[in-house]
PyMOL commands that place a pseudoatom at each C-alpha (Angstrom):
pseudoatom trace, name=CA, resn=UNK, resi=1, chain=A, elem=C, hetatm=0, pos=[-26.988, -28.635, 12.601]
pseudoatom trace, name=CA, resn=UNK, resi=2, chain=A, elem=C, hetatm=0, pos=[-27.563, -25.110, 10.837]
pseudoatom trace, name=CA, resn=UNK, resi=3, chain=A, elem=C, hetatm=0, pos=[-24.461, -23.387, 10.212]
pseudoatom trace, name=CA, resn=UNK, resi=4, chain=A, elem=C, hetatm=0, pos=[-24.109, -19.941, 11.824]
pseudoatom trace, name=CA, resn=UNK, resi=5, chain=A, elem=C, hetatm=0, pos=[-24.179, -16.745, 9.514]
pseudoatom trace, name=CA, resn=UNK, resi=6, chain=A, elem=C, hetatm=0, pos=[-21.227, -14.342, 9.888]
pseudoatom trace, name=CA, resn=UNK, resi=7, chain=A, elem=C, hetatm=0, pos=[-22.439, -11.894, 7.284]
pseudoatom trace, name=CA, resn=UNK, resi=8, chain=A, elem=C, hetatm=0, pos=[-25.204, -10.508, 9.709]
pseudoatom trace, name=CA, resn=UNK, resi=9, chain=A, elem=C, hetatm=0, pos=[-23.458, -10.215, 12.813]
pseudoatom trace, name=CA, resn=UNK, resi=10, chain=A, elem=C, hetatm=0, pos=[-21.932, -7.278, 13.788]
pseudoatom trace, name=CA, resn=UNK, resi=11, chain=A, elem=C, hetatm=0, pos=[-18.388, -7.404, 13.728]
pseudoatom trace, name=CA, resn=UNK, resi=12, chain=A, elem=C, hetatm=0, pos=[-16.548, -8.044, 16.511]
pseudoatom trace, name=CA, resn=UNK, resi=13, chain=A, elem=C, hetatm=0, pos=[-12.159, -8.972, 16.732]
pseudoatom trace, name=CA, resn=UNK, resi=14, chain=A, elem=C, hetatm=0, pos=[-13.431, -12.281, 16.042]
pseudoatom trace, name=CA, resn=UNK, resi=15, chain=A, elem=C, hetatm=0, pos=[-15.197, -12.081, 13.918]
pseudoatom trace, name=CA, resn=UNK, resi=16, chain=A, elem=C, hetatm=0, pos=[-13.890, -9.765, 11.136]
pseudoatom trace, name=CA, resn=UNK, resi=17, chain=A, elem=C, hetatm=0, pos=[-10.561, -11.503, 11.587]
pseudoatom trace, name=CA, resn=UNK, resi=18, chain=A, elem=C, hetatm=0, pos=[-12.315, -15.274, 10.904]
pseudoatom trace, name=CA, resn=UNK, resi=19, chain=A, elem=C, hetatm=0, pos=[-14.254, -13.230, 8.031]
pseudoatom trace, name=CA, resn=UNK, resi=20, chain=A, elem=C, hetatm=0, pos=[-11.666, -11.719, 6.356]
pseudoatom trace, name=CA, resn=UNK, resi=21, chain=A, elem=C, hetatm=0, pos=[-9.608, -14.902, 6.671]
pseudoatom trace, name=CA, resn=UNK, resi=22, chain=A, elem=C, hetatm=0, pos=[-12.365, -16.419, 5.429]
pseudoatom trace, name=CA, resn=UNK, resi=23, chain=A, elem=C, hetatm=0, pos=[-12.649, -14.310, 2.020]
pseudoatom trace, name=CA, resn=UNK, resi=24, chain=A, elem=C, hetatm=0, pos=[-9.182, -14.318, 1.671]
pseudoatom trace, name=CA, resn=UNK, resi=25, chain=A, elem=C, hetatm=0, pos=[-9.349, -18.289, 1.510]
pseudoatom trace, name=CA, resn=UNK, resi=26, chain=A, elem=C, hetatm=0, pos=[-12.315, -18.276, -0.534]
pseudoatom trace, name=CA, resn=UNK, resi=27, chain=A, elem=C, hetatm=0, pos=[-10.304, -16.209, -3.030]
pseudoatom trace, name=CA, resn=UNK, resi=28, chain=A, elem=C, hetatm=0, pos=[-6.925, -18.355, -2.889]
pseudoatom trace, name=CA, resn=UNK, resi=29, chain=A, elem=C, hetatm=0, pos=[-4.808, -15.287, -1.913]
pseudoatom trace, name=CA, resn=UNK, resi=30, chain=A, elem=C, hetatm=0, pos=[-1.308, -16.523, -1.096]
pseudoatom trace, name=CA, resn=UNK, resi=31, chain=A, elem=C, hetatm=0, pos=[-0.318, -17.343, 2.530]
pseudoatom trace, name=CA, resn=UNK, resi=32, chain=A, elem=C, hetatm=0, pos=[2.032, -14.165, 2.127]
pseudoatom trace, name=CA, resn=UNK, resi=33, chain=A, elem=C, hetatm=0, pos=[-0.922, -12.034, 0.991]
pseudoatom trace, name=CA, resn=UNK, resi=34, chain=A, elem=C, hetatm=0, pos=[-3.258, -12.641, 3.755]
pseudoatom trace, name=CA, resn=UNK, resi=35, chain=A, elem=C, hetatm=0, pos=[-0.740, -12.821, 6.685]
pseudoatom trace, name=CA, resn=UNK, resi=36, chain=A, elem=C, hetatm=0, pos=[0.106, -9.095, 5.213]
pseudoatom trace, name=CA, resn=UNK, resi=37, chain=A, elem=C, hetatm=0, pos=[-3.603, -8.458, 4.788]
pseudoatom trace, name=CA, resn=UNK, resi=38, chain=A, elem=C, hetatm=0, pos=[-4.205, -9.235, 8.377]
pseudoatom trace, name=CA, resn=UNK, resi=39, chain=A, elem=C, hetatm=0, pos=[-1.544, -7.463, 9.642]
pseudoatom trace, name=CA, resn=UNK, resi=40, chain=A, elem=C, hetatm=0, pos=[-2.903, -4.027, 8.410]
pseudoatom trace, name=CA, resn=UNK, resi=41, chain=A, elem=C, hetatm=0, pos=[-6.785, -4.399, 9.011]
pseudoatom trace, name=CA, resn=UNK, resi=42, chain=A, elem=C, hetatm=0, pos=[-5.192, -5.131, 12.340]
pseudoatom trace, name=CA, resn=UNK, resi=43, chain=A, elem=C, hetatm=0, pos=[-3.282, -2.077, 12.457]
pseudoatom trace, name=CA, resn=UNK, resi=44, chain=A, elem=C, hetatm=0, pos=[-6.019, 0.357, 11.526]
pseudoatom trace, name=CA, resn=UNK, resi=45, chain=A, elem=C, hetatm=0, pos=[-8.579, -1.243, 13.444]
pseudoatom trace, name=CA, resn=UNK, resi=46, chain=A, elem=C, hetatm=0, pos=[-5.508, -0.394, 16.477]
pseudoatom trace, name=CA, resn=UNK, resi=47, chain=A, elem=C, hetatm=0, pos=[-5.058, 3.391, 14.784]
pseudoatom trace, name=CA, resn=UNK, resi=48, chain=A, elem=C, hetatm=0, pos=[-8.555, 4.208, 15.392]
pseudoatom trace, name=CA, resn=UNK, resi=49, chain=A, elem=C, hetatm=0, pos=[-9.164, 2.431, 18.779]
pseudoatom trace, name=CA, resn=UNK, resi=50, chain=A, elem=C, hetatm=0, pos=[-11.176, -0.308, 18.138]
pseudoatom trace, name=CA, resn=UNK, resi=51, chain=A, elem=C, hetatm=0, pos=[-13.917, -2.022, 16.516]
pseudoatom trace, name=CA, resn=UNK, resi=52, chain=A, elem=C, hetatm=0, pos=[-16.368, 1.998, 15.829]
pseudoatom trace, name=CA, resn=UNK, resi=53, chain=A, elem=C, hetatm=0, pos=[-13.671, 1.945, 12.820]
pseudoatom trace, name=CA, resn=UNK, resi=54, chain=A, elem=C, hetatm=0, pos=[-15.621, -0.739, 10.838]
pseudoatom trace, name=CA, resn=UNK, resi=55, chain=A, elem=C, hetatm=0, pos=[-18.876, 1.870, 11.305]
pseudoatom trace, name=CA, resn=UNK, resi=56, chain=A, elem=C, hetatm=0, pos=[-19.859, 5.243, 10.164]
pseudoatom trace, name=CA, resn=UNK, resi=57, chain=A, elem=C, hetatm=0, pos=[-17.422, 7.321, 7.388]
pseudoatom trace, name=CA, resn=UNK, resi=58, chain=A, elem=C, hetatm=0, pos=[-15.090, 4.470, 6.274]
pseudoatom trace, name=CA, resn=UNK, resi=59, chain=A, elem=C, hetatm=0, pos=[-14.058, 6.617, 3.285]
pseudoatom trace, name=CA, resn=UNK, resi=60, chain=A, elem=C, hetatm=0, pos=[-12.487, 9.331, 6.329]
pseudoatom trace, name=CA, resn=UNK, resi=61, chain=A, elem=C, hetatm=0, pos=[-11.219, 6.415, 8.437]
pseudoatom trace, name=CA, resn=UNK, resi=62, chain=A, elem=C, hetatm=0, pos=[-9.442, 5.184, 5.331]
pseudoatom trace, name=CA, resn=UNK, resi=63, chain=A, elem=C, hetatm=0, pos=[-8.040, 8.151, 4.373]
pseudoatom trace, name=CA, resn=UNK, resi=64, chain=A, elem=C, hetatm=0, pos=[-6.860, 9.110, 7.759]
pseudoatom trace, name=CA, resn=UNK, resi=65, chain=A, elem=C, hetatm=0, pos=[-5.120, 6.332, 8.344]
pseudoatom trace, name=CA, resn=UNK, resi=66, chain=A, elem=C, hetatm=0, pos=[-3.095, 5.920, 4.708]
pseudoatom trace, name=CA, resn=UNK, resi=67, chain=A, elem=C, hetatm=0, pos=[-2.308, 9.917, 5.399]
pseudoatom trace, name=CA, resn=UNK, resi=68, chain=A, elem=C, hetatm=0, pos=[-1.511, 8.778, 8.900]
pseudoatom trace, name=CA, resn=UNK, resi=69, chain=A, elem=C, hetatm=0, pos=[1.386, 6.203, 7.054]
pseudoatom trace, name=CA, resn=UNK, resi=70, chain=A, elem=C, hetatm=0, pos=[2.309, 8.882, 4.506]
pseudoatom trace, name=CA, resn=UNK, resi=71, chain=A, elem=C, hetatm=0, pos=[3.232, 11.542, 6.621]
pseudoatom trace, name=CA, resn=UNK, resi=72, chain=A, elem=C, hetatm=0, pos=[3.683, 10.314, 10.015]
pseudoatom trace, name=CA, resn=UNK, resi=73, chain=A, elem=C, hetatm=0, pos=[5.002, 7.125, 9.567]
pseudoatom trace, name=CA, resn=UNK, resi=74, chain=A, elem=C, hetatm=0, pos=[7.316, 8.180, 6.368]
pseudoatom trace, name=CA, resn=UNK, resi=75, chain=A, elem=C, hetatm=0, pos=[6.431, 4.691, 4.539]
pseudoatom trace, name=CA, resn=UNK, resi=76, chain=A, elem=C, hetatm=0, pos=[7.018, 4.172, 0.905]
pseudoatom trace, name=CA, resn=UNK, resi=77, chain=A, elem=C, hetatm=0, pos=[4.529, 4.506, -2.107]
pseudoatom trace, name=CA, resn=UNK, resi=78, chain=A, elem=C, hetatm=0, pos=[4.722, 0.570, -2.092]
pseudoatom trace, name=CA, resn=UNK, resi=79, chain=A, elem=C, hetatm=0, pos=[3.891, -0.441, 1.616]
pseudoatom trace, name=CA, resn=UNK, resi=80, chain=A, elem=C, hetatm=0, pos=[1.348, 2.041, 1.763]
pseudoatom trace, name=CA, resn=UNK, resi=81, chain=A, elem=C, hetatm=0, pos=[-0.911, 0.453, -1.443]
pseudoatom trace, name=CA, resn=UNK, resi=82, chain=A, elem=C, hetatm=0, pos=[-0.658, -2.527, 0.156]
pseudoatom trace, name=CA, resn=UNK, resi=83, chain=A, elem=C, hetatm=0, pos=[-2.393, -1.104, 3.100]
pseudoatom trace, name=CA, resn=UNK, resi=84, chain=A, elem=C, hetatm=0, pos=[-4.897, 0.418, 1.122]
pseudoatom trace, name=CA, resn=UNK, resi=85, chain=A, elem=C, hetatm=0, pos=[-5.280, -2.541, -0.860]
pseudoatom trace, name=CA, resn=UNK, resi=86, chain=A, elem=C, hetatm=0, pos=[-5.953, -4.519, 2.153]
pseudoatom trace, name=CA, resn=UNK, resi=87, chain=A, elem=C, hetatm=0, pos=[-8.460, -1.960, 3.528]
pseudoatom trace, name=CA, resn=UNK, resi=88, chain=A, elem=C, hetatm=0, pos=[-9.843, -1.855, 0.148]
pseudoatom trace, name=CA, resn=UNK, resi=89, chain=A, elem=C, hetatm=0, pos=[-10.116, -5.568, 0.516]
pseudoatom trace, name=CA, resn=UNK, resi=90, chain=A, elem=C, hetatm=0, pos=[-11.665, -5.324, 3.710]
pseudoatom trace, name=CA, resn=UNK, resi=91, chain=A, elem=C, hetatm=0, pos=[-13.999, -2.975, 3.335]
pseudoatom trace, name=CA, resn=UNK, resi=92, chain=A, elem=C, hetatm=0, pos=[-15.439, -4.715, -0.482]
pseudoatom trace, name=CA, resn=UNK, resi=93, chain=A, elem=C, hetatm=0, pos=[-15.035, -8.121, -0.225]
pseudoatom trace, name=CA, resn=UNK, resi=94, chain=A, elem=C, hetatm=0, pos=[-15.867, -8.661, 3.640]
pseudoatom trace, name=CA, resn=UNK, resi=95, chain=A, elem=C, hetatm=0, pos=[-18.147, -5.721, 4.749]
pseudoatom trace, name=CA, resn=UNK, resi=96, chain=A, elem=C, hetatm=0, pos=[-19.685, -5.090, 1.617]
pseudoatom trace, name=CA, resn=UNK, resi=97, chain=A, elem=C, hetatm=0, pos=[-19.242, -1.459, 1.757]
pseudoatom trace, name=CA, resn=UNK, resi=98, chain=A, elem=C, hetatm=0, pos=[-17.817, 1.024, -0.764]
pseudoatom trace, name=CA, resn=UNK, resi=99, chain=A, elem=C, hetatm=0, pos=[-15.264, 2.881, 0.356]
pseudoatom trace, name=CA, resn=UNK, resi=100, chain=A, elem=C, hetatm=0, pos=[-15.939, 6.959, -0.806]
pseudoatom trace, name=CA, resn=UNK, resi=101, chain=A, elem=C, hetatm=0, pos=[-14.646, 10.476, -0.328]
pseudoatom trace, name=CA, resn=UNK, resi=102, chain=A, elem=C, hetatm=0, pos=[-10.817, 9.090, -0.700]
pseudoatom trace, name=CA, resn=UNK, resi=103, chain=A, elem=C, hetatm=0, pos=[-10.377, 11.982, -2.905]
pseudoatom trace, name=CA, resn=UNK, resi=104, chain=A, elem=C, hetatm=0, pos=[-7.343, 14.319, -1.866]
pseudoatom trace, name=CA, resn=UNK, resi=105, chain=A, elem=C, hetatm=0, pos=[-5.542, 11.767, -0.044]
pseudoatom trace, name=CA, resn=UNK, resi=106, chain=A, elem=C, hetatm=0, pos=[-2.243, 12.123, 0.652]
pseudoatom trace, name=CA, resn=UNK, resi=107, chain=A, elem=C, hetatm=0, pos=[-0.018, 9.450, -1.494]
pseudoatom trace, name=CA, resn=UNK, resi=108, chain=A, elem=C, hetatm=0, pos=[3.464, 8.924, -1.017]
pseudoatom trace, name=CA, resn=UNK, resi=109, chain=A, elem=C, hetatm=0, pos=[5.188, 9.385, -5.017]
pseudoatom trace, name=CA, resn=UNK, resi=110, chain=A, elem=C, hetatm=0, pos=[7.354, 6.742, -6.160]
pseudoatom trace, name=CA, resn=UNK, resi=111, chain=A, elem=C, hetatm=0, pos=[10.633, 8.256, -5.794]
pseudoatom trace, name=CA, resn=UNK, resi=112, chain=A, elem=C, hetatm=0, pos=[12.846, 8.056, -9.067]
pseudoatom trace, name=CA, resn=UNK, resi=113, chain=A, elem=C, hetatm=0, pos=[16.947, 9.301, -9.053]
pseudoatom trace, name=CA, resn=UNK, resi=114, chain=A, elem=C, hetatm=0, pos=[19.958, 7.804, -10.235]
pseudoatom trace, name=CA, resn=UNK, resi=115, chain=A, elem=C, hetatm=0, pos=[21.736, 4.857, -8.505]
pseudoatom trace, name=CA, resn=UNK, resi=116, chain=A, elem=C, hetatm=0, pos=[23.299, 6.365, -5.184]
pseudoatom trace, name=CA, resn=UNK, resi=117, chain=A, elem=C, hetatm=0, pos=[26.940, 6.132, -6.461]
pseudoatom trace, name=CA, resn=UNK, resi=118, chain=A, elem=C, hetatm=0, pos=[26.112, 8.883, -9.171]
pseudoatom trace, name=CA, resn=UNK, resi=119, chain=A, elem=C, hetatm=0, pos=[24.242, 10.963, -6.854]
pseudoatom trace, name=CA, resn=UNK, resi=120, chain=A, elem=C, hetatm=0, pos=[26.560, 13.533, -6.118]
pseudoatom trace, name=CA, resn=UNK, resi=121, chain=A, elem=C, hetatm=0, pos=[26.381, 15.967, -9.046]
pseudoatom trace, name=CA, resn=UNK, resi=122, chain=A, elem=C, hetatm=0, pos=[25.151, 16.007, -12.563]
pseudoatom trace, name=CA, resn=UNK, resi=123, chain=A, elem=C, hetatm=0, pos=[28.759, 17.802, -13.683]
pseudoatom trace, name=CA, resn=UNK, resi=124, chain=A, elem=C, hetatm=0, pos=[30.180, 14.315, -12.071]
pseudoatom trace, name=CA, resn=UNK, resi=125, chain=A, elem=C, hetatm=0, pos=[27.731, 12.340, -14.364]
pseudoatom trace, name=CA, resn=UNK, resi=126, chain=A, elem=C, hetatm=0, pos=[28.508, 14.916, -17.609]
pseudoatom trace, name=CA, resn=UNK, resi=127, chain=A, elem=C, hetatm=0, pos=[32.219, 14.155, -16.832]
pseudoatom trace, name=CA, resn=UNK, resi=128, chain=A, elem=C, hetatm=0, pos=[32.008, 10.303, -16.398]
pseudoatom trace, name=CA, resn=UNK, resi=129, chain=A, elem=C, hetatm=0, pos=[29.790, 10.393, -19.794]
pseudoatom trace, name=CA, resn=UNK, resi=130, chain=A, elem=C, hetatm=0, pos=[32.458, 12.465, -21.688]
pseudoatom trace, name=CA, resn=UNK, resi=131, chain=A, elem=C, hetatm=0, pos=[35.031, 9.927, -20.931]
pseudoatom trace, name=CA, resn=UNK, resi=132, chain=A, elem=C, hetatm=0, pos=[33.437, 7.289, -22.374]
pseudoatom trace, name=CA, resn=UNK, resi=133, chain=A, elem=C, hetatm=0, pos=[33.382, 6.637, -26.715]
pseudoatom trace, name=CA, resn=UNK, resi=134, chain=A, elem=C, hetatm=0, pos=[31.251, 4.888, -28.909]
pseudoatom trace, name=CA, resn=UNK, resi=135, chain=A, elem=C, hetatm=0, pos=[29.472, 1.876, -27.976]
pseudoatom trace, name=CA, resn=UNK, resi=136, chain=A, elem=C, hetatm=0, pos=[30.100, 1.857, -24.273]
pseudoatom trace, name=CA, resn=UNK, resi=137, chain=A, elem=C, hetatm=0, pos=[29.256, 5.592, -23.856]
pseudoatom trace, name=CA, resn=UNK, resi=138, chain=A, elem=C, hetatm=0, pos=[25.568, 5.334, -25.802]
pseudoatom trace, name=CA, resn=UNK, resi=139, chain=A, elem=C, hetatm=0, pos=[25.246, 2.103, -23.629]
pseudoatom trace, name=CA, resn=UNK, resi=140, chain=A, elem=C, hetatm=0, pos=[25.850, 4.070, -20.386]
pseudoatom trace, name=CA, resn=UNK, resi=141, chain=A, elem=C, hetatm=0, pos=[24.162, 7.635, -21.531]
pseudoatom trace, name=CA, resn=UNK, resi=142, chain=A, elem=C, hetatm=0, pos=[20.454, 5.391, -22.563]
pseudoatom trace, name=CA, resn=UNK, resi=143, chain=A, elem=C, hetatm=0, pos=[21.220, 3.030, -19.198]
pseudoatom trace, name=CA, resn=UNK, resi=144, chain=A, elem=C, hetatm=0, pos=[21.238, 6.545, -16.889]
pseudoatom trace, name=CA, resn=UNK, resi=145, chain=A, elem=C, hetatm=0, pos=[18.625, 8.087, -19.178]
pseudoatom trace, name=CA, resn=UNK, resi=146, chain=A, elem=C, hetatm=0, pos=[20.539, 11.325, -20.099]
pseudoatom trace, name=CA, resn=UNK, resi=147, chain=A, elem=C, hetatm=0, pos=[19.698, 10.119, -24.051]
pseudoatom trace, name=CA, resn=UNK, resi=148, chain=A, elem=C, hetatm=0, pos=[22.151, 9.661, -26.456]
for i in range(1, 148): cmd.bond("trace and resi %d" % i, "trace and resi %d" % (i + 1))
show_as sticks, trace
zoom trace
């Protein structure tokens, strides 16, 4: 019996989920990796309506949808590069198409700040520093990066 050829069908629910499930297994992702992968091809494929997204500008599609995350869903830097690492996925390793005209998207920043309990006012941090000596204040001025 000749086995059927996914690669040149067009790509219906069924099929791009058994395909991508299919490269992600070929590739020994983790179990963790490709439930999360699924889980966000799913998600865009629902953001633009359907199965069109897989055709035409993926590039805007992409970009739409990660800007889509950043400013109207308010996710972190974090969750969204793992959707754009699974759409990156999806898009190289299953349709064998390369994903352009990303340029100017919106990325959410890593946000960096001190620890929540020193938040309130860098006079509050000066203050805490200056009561410290020696040892234990350079420990606590290079741990806070205020230098020492």
């Amino acid at each position: 019996m000749r086995k059927r050829r996914l690669v040149d069908r067009p790509l219906r629910k069924d099929h791009w989920s058994r395909r991508v499930r299919r490269e992600l297994r070929v590739r020994h992702y983790s179990l963790r990796t490709k439930q999360s992968y699924l889980q966000w091809v799913e998600r865009f494929v629902s953001y633009h309506g359907g199965e069109s997204v897989l055709d035409g500008d993926a590039g805007g599609k992409v970009r739409e949808f990660l800007e889509h995350l950043a400013l109207g869903r308010n996710v972190s830097a974090n969750t969204q590069n793992q959707a754009f690492s699974a759409l990156l996925f999806l898009y190289t390793q299953v349709l064998k198409q390369p994903l352009e005209n990303l340029q100017g998207t919106v990325r959410v920043r890593k946000q960096r700040g001190l620890p929540v309990v020193l938040r309130s006012s860098r006079e509050e941090m000066t203050r805490l520093l200056a009561m410290l000596e020696g040892t234990t204040q350079l420990m606590a001025r290079l741990m806070y990066g205020t230098g020492g």
